[in-house]
C-alpha positions, 0 to 999 in steps of 0.5 A, spaced: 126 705 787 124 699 790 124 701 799 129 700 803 124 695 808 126 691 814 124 685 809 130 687 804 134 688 811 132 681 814 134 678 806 140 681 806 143 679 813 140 673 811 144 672 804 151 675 810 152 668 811 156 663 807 153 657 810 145 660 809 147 662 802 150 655 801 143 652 803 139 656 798 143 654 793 142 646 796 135 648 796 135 652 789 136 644 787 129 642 790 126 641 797 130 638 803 129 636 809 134 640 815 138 633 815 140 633 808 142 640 809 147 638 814 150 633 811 155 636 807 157 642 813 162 640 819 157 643 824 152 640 828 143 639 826 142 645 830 146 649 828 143 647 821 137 648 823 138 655 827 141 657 820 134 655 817 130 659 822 134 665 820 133 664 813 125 662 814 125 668 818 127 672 812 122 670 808 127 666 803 125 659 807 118 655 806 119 649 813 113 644 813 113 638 818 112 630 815 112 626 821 119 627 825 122 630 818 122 638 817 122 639 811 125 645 806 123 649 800 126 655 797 121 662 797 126 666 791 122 673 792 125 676 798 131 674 793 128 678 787 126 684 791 134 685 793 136 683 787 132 688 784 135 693 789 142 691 787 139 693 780 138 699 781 144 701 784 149 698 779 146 702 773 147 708 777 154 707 778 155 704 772 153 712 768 157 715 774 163 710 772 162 712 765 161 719 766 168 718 769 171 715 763 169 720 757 171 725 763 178 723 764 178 721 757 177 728 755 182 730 760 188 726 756 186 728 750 187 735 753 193 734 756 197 731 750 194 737 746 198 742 751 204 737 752 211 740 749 214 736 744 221 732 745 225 729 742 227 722 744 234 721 746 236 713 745 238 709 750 244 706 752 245 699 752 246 695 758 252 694 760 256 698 756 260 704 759 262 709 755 269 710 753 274 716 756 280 718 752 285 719 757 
């Protein structure tokens, strides 16, 4: 089972945001600069840039500076380590959940088995009443 460490805790608060995972996705695309990532949010370049410090910070940001620009690569492991995380997880629900069904399953079929046979009255059409002999 892969550990529950401040690494996958700091790449899951990470991955909270909208806005981060929108960058990494950016980023998925090749290297930018925080001014390329900004450009399609409707929030300033510090905001941005505190975002991406978030993200550095989580390990899921590489930052390298060239002259006045600041550039940004995607550093997938912390990612791979939370989805292996999650993988572990989802088989276990899934054997649970189809524990669940062959079970209900079995209840069904049990229930059918003992239920009384009855017959079916037909049913009355709509808007027809039935006649009284007076």
């Amino acid at each position: 089972m892969v550990n529950s460490s401040g690494a996958l805790d700091a790449a899951f608060s990470a991955l909270a945001d909208g806005t981060r995972r929108a960058i990494l996705a950016r980023l998925s695309l090749g290297e930018a600069t925080i001014s390329e990532l900004a450009r399609p949010f409707p929030v300033s370049l510090p905001a941005i840039s505190k975002h991406v410090r978030v993200l550095q910070d989580a390990g899921l940001v590489r930052t390298r500076k060239e002259g006045r620009a600041h550039w940004c690569t995607l550093e997938p492991e912390p990612m791979r380590e939370a989805s292996a995380w999650l993988e572990e997880y989802r088989a276990f629900w899934e054997m649970r959940l189809d524990a669940l069904a062959r079970y209900l399953g079995e209840e069904s079929r049990a229930a059918g088995a003992l239920a009384p046979k009855t017959e079916r009255t037909p049913a009355r059409r709509p808007g027809r009443r039935k006649r009284r002999n007076p």
